[in-house]
VEXLUMMI-279923 format. One record per residue: x, y, z of N, C-alpha, C in turn; residue in one letter; residue number from 1. Coordinates in Angstrom, 1 decimal. Example, Ala and Ser with C-alpha at 12.3 -4.5 7.8 and 13.67 -1.06 7.14 Angstrom:
2
   neast  nnorth     nup  caeast  canorth    caup   ceast  cnorth     cup  r    k
    13.2    -5.7     7.8    12.3     -4.5     7.8    13.2    -3.3     7.8  A    1
    12.8    -2.2     7.1    13.7     -1.1     7.1    12.9     0.0     7.9  S    2
! end
This chain:
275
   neast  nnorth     nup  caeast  canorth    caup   ceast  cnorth     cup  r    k
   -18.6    -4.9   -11.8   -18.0     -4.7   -10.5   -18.6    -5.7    -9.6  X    1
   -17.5    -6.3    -8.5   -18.3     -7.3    -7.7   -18.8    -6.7    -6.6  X    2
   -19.9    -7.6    -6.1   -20.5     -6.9    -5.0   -19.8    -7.4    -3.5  X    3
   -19.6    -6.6    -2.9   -18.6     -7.0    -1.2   -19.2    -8.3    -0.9  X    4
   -18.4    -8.8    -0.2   -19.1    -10.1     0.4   -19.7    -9.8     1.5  X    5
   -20.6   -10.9     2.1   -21.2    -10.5     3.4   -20.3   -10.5     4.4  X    6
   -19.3   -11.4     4.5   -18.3    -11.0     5.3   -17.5    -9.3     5.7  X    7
   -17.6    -8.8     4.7   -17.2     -7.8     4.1   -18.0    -6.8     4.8  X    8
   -19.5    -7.0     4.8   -19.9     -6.1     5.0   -20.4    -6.2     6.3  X    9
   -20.3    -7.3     6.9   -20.1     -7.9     8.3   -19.6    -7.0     8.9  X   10
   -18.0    -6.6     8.4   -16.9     -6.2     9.2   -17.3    -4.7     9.2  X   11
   -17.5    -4.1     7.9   -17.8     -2.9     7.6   -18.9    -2.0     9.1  X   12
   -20.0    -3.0     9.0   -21.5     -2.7    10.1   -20.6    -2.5    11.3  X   13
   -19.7    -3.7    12.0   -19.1     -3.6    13.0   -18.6    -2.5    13.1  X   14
   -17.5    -2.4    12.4   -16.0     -1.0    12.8   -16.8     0.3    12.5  X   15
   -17.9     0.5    11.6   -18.8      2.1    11.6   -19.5     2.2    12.6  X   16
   -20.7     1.2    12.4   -21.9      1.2    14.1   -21.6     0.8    14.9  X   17
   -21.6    -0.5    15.2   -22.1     -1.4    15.9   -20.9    -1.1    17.2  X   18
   -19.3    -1.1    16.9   -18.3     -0.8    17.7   -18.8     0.8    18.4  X   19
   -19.1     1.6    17.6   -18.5      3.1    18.0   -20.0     3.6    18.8  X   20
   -21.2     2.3    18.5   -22.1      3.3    19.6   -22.3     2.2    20.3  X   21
   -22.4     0.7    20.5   -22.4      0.0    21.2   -21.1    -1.2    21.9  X   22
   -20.0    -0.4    21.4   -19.1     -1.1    22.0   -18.5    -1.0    23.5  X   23
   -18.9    -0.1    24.0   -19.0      0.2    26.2   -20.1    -1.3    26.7  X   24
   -21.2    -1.2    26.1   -21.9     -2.1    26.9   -21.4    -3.3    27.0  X   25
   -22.3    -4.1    27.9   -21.8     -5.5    28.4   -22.7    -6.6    27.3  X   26
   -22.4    -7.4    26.9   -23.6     -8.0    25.9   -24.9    -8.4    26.7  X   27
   -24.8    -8.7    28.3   -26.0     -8.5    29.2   -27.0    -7.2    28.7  X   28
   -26.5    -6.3    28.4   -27.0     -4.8    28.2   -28.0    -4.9    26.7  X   29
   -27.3    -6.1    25.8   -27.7     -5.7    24.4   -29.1    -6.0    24.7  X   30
   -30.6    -5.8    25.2   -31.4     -6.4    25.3   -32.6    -5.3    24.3  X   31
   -33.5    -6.0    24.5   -34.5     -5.1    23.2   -34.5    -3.5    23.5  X   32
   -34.4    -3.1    24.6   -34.8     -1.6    24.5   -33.1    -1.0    23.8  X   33
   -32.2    -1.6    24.1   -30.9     -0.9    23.8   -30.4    -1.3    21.9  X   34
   -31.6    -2.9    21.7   -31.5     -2.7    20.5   -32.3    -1.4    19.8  X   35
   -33.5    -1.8    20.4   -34.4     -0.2    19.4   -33.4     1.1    19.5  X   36
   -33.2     1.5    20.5   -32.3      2.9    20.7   -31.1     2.7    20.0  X   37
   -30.7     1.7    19.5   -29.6      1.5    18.3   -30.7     1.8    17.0  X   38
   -31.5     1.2    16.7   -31.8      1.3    15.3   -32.3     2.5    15.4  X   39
   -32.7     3.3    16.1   -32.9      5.4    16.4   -32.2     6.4    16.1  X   40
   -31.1     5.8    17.1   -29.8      6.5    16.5   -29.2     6.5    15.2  X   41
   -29.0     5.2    14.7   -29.1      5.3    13.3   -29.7     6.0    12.5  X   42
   -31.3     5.7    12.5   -31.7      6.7    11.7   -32.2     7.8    12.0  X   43
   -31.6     8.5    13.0   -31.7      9.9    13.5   -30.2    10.5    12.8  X   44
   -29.2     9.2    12.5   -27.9      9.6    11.7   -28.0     9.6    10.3  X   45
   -29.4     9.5     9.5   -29.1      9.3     8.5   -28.8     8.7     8.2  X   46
   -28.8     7.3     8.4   -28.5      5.8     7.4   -29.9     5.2     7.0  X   47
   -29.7     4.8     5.9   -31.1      4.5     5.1   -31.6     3.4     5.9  X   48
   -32.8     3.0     5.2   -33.6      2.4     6.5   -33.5     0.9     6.2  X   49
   -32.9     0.2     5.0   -32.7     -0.8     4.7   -31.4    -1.3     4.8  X   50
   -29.9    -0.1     5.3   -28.7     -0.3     5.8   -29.2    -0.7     7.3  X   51
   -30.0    -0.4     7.8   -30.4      0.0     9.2   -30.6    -1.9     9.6  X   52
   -31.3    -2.2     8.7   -31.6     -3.6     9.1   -30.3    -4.4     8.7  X   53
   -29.8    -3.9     7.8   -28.5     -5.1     7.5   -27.6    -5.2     8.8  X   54
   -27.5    -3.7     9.1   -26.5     -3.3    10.7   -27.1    -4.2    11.4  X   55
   -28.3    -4.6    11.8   -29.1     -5.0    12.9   -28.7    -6.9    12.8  X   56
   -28.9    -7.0    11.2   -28.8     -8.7    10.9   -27.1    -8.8    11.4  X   57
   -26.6    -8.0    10.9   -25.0     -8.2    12.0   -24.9    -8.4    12.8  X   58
   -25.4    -7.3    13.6   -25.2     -7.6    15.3   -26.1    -9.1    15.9  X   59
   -27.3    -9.4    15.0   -27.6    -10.1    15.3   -27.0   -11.9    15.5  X   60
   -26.2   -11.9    14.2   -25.0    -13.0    14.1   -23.8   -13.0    15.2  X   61
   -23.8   -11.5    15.8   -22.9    -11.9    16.7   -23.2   -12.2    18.4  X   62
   -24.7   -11.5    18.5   -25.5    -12.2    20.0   -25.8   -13.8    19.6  X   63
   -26.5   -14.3    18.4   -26.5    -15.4    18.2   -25.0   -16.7    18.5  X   64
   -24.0   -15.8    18.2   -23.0    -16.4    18.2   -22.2   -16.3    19.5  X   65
   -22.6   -15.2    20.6   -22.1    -15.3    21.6   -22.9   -16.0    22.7  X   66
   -24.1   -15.8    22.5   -24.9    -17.5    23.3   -24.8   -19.1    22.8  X   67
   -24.3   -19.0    21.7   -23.9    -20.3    21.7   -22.9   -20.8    22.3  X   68
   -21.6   -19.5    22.5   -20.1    -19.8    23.4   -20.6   -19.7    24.4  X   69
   -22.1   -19.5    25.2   -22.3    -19.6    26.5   -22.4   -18.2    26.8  X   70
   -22.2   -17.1    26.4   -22.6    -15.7    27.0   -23.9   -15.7    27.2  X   71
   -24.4   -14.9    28.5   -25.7    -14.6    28.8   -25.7   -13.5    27.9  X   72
   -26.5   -13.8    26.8   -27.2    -11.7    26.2   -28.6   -12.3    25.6  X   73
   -29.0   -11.6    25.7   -30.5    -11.7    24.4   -30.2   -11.4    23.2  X   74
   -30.5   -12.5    22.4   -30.8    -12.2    21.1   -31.5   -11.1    20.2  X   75
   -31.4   -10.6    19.2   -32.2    -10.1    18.0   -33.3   -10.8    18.2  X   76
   -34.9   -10.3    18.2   -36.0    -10.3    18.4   -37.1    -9.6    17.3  X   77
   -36.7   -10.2    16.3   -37.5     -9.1    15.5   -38.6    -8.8    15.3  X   78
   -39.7    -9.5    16.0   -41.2     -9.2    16.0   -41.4    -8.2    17.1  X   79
   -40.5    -8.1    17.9   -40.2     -6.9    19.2   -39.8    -5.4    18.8  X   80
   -39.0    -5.4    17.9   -38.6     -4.2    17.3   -39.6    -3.9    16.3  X   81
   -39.3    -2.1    16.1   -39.9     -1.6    15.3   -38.9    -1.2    14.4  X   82
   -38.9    -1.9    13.0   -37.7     -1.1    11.9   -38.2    -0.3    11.3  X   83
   -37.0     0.6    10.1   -37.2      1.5     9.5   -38.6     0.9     8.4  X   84
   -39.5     1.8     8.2   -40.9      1.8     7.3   -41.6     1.6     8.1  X   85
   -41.6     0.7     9.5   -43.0      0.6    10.5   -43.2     2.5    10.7  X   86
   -45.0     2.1    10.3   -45.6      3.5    10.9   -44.9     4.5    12.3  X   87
   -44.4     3.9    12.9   -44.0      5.0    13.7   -42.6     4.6    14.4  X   88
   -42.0     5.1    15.2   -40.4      4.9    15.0   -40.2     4.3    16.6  X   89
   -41.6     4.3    17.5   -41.3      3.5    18.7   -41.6     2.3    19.0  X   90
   -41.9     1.1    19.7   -42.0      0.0    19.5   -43.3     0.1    19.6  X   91
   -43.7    -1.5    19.6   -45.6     -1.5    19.9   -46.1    -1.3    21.3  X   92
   -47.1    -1.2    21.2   -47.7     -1.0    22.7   -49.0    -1.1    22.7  X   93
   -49.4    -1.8    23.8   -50.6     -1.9    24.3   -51.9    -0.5    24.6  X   94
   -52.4    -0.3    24.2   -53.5      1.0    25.0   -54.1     0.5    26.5  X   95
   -54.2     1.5    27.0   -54.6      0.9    28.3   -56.2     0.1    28.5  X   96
   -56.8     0.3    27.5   -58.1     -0.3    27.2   -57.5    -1.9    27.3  X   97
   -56.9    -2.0    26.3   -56.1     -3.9    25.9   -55.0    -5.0    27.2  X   98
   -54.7    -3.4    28.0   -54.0     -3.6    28.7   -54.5    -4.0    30.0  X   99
   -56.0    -3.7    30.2   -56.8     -3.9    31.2   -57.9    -5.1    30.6  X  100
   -57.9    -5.3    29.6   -58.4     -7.0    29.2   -57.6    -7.7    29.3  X  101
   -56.3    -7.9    28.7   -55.3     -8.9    28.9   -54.9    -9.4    30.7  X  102
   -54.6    -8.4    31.5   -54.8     -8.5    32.4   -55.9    -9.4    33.5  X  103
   -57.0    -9.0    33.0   -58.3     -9.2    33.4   -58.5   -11.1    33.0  X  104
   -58.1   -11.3    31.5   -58.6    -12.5    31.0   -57.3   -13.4    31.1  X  105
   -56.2   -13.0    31.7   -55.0    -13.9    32.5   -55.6   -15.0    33.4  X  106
   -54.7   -16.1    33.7   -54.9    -16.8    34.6   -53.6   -16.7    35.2  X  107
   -53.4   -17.2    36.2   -52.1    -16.8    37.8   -51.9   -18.2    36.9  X  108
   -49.9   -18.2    36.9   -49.4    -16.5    37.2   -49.1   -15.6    36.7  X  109
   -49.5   -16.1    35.5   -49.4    -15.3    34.1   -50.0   -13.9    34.5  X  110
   -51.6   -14.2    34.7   -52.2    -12.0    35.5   -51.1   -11.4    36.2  X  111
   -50.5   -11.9    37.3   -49.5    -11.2    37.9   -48.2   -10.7    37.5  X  112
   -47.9   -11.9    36.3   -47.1    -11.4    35.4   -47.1   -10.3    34.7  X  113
   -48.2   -10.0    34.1   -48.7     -9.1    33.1   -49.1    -7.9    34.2  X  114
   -49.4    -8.0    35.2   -49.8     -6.5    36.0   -48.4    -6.0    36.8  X  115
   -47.4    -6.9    36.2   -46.0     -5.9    37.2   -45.7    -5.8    35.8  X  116
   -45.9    -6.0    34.8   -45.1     -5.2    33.4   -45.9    -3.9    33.1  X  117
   -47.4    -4.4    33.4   -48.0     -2.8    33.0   -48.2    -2.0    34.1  X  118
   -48.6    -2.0    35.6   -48.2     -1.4    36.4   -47.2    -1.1    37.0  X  119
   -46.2    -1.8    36.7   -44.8     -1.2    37.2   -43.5    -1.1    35.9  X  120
   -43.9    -1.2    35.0   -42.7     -1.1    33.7   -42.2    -1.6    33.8  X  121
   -42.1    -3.3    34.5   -41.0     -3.8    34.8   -40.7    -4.8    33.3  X  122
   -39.4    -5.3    33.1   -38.9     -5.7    31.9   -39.1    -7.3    32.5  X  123
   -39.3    -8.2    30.9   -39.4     -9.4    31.6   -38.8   -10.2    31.9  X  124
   -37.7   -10.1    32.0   -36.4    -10.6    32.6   -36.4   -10.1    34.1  X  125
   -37.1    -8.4    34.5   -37.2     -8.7    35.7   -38.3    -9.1    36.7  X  126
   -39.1    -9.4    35.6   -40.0    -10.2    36.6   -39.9   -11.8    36.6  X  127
   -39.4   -11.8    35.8   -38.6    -13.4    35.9   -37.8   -14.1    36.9  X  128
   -36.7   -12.5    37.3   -36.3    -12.9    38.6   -36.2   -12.4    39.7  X  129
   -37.3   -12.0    39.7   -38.4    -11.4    41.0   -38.5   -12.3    42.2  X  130
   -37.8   -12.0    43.4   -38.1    -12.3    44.4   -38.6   -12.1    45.7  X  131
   -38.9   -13.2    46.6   -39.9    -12.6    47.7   -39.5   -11.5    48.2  X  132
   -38.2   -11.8    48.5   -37.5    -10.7    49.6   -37.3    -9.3    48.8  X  133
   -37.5    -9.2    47.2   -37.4     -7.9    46.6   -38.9    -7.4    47.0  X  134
   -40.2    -7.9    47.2   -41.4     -7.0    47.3   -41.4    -6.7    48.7  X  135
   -41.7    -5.4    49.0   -42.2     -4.9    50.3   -43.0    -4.6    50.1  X  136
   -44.7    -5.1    51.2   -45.7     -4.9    50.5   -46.1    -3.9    51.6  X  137
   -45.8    -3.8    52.6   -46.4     -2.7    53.8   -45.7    -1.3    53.2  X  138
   -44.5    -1.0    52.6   -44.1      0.2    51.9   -44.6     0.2    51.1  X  139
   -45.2    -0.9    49.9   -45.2     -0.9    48.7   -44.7    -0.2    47.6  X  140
   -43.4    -1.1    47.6   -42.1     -0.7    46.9   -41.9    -2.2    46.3  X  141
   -40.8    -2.4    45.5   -40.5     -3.6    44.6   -39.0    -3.2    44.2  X  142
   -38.1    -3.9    44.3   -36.4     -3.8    44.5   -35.9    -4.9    43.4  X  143
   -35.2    -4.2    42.3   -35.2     -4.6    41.1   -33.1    -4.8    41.3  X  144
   -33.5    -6.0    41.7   -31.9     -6.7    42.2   -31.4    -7.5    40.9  X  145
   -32.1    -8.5    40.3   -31.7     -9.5    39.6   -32.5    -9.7    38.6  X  146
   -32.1   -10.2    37.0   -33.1    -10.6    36.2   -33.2   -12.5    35.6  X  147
   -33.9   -12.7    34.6   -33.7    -14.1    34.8   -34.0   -14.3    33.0  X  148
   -33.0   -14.7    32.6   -32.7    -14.9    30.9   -32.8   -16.7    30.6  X  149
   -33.6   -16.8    30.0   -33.4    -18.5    29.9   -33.1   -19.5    30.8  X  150
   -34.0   -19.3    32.0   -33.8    -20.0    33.6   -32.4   -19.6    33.6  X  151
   -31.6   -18.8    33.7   -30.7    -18.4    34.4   -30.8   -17.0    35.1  X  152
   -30.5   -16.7    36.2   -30.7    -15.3    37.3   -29.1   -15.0    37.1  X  153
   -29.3   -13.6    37.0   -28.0    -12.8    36.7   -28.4   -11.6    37.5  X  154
   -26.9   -10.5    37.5   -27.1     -8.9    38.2   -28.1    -8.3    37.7  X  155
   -29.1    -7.1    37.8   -29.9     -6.4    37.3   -29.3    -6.3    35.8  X  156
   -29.7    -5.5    34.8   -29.9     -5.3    33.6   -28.7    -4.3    33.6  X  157
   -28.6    -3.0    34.4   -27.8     -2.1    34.7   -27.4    -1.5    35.6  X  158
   -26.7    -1.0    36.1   -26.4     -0.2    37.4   -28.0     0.9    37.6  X  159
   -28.1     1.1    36.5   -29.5      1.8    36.7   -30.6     1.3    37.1  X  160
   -30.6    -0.1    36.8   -31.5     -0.8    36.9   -31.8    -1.2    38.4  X  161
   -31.0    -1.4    39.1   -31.1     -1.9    40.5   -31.5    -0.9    41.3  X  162
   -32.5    -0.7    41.6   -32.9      0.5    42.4   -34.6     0.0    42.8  X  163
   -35.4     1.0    43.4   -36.7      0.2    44.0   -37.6     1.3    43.4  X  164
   -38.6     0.7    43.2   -39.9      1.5    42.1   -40.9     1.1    43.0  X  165
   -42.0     2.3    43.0   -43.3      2.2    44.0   -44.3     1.3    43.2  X  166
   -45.3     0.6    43.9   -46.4      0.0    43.1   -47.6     0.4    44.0  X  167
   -48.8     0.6    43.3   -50.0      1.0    43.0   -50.9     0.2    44.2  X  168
   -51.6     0.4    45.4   -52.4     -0.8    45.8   -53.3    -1.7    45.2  X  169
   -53.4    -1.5    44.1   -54.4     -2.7    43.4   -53.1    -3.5    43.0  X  170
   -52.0    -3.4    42.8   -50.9     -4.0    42.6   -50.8    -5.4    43.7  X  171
   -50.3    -4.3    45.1   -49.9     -4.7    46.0   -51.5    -6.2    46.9  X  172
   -52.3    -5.9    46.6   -53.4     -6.3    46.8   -53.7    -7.8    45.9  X  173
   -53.0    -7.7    44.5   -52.9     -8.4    43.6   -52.0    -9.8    43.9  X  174
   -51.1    -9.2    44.8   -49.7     -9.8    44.7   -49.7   -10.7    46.1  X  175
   -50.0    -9.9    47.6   -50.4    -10.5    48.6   -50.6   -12.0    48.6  X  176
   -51.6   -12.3    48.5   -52.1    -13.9    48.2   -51.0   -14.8    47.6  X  177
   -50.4   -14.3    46.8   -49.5    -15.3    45.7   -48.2   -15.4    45.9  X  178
   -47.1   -14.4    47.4   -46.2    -14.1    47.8   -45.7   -15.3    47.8  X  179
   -44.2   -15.9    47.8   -43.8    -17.0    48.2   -43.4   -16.2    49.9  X  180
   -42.7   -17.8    50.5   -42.2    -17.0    51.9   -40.8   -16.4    51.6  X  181
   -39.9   -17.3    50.6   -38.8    -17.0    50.2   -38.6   -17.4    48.8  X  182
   -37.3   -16.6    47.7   -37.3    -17.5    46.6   -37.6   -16.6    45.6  X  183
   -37.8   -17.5    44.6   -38.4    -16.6    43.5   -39.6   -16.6    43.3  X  184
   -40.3   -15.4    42.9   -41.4    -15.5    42.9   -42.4   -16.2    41.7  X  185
   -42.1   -16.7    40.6   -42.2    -17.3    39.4   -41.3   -18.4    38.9  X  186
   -41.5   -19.5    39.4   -40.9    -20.6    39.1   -42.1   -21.7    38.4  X  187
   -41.3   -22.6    37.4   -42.0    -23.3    36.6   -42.2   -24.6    37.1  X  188
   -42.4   -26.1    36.7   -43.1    -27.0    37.8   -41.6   -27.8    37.8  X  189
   -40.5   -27.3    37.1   -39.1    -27.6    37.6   -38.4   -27.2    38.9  X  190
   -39.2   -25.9    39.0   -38.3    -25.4    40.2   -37.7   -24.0    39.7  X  191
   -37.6   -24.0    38.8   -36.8    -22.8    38.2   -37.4   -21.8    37.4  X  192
   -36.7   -20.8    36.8   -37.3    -19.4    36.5   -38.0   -20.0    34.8  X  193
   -39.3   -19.3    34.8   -39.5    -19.3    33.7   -39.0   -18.3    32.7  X  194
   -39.4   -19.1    31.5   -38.4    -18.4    29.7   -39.5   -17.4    29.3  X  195
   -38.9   -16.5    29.6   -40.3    -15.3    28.7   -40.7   -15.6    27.4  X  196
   -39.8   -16.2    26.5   -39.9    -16.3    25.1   -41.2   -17.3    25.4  X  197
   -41.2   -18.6    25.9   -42.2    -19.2    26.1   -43.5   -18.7    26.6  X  198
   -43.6   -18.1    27.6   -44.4    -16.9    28.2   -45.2   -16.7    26.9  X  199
   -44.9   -15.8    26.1   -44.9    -15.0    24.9   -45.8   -15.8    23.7  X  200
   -44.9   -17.0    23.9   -45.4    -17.6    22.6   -46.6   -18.8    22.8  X  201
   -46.7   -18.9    24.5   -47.6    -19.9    24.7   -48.5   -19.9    25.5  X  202
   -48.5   -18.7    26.0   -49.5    -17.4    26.9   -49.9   -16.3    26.3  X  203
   -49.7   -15.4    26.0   -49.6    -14.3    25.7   -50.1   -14.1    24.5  X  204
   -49.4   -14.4    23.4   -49.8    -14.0    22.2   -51.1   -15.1    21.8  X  205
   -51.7   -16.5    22.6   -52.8    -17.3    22.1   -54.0   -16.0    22.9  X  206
   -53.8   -15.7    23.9   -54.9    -14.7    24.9   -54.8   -13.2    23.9  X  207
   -53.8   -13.1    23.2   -54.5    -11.8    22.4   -55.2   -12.4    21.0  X  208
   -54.8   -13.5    20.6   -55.7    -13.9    19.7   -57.1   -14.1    20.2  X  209
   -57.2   -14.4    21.2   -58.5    -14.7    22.0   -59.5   -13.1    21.8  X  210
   -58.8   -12.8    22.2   -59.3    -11.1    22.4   -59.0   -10.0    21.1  X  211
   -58.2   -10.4    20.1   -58.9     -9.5    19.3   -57.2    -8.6    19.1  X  212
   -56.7    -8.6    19.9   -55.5     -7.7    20.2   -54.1    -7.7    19.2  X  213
   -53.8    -7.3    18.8   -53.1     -7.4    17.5   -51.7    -8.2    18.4  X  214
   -50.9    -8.9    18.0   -49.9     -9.4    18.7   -48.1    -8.8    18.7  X  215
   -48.1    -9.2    20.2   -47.0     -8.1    20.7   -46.1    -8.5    21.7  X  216
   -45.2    -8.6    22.1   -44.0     -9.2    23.3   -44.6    -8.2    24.5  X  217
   -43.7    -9.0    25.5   -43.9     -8.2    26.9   -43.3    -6.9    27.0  X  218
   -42.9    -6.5    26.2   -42.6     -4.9    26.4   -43.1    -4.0    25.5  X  219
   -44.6    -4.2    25.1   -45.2     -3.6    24.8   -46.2    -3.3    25.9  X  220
   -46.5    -3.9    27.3   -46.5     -3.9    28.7   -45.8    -2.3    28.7  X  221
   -45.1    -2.0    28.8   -43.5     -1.3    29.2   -44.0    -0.3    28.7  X  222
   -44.3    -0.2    27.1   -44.7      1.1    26.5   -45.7     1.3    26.9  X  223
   -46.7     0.6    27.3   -48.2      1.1    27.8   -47.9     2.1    28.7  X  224
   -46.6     1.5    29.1   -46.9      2.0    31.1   -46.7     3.2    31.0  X  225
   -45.5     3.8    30.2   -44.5      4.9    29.9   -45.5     5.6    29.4  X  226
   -46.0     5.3    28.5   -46.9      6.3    28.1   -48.5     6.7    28.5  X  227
   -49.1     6.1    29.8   -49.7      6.2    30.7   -49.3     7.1    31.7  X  228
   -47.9     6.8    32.0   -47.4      7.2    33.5   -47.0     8.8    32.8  X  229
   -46.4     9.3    31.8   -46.3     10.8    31.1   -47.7    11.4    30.5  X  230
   -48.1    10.8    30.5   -50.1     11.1    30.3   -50.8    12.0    30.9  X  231
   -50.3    10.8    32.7   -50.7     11.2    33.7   -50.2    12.4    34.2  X  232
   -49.4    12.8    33.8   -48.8     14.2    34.5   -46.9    14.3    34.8  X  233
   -46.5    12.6    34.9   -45.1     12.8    35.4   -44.3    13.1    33.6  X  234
   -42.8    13.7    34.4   -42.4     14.4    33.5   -41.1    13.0    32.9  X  235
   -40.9    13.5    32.2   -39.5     12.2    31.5   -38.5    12.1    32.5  X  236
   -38.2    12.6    33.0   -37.2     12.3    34.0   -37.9    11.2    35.5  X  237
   -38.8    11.3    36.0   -39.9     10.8    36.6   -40.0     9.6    35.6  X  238
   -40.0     9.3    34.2   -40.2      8.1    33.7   -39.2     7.6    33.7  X  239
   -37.5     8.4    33.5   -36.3      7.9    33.3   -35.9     6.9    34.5  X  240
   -36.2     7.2    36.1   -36.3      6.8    37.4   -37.2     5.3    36.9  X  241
   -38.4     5.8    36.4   -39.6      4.7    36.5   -38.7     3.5    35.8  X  242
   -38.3     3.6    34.8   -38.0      2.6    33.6   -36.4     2.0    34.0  X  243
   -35.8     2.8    34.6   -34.5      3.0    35.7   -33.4     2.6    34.6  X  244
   -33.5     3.9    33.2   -32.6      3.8    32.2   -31.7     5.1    33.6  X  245
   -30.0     4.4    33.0   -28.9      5.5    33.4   -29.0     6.4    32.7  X  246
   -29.5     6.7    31.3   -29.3      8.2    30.9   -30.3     8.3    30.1  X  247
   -31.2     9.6    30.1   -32.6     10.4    30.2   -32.6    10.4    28.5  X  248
   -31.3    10.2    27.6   -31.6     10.5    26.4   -32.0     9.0    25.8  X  249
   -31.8     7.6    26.8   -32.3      6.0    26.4   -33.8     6.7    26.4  X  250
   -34.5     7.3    27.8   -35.8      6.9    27.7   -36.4     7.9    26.7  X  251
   -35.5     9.0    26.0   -36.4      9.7    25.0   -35.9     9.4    23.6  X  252
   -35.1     8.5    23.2   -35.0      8.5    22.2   -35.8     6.8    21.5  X  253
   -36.0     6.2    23.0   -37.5      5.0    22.7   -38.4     5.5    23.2  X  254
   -39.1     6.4    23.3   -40.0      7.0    24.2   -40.4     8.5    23.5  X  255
   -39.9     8.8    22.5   -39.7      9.9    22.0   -41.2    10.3    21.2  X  256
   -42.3     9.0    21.0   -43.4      9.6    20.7   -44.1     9.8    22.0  X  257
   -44.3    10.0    23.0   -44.6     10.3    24.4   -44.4    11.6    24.5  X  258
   -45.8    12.4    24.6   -45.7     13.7    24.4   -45.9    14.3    26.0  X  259
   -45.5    15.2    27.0   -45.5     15.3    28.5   -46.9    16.3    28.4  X  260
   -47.2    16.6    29.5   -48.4     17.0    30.0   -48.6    18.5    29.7  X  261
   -47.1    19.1    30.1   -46.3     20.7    30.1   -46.7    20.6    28.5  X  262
   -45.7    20.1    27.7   -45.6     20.2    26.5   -47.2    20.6    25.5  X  263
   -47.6    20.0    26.0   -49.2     19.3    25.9   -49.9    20.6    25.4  X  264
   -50.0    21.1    27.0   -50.3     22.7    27.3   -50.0    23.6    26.6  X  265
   -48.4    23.7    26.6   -47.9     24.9    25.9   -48.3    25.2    24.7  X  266
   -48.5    24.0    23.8   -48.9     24.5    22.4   -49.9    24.6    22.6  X  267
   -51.1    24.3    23.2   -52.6     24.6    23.2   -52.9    26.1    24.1  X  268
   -52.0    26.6    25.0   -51.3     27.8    25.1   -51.3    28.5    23.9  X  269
   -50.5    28.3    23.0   -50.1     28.7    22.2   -51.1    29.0    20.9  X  270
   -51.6    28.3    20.9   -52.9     28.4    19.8   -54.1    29.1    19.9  X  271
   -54.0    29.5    21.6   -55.1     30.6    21.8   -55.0    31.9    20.7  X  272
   -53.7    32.1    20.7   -53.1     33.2    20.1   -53.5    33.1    18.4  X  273
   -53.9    32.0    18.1   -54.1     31.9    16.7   -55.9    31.7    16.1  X  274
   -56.4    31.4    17.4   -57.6     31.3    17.5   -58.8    32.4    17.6  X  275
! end
């Protein structure tokens, strides 16, 4: 018997998955958190974990192919994702221990970079196109209008996404000094937004080799925060706002090893009874 072509099975991944749970969004939307919460769903559906990647190598052919016609989306990232067989089913993340050296052993503007991903959960596209006029620092609030994908600035990420998130005074403290008057706040010696990918590959991941830190993308930032900020007492919905997903079941089904504070209790509640 012959075996389907890839074409074949191209079409197959599209018209089962890829259409019926990701066909609403905008390809702006396909970015890493909406790919992980795709590979979730899947296998919270029961598709094996090695169908799981073929689905993924499809969709991947077709972001690769729609940035070459010029669409803004992000690509498949696969050192970013966590697939079927990695030890646990959420992405990587930083501990707050790692997350407070990385920080610490940054140079500007990279530190600043790195302290609005892990103190504010921001994604790196939005701090890429972070501008003056979005930080208020006498409220100390930060207004998540626009992001910035391969020096290009586009609408926020989602309708969800555009909204204003509180920051921390060691934040606000951090940030003061380095404010532009107008503009973006992170521009390269062109004038324009910097490439996270570069970020990543030419900051970031040489300073965790420096330190010891196993290596990880800027949204491993993201998970720190999430799972810090539910640690601390706030509840998923409180993170759903923080992370500014439109629907509570995105931030628990990437977010889904994040155990709440309540939760926490209850079974240790519960174990009195057995003790």
């Amino acid at each position: 018997m012959c075996k389907p072509s890839t074409q074949s099975k191209d079409k197959t991944h599209i018209r089962r998955y890829i259409i019926p749970h990701l066909g609403k969004m905008r390809l702006d939307d396909l970015g890493i958190e909406n790919q992980q919460a795709f590979i979730t769903k899947l296998r919270g559906a029961g598709v094996p974990g090695g169908y799981v990647v073929g689905i993924l190598a499809t969709l991947s052919k077709m972001l690769g192919t729609a940035k070459k016609w010029g669409y803004i989306c992000q690509t498949v990232n696969w050192r970013d994702l966590t697939l079927p067989g990695d030890r646990y089913g959420e992405g990587r993340s930083f501990t707050a221990e790692q997350g407070k050296q990385i920080i610490a052993a940054a140079e500007m503007p990279f530190k600043l970079m790195f302290a609005l991903a892990g103190y504010c959960g921001l994604r790196a596209g939005e701090i890429m196109g972070l501008r003056a006029e979005d930080i208020h620092l006498e409220r100390r609030i930060l207004c998540v209008g626009q992001t910035a994908y391969r020096g290009k600035t586009q609408s926020a990420k989602t309708r969800g996404s555009e909204t204003s998130v509180p920051m921390p005074e060691i934040l606000v403290e951090l940030i003061r000094p380095h404010l532009p008057v107008t503009g973006l706040v992170f521009v390269n010696h062109r004038g324009k937004p910097y490439h996270a990918e570069k970020i990543v590959s030419k900051v970031l991941q040489p300073l965790l080799d420096r330190l010891g830190i196993p290596r990880a993308g800027f949204h491993a930032f993201r998970h720190m925060h999430t799972t810090l900020l539910v640690d601390s007492g706030a509840s998923i919905k409180t993170a759903q706002r923080q992370l500014r997903h439109a629907d509570a079941r995105t931030t628990l089904s990437i977010y889904a090893h994040v155990v709440e504070p309540s939760h926490r209790k209850a079974v240790e509640e519960m174990a009195k009874y057995l003790n």
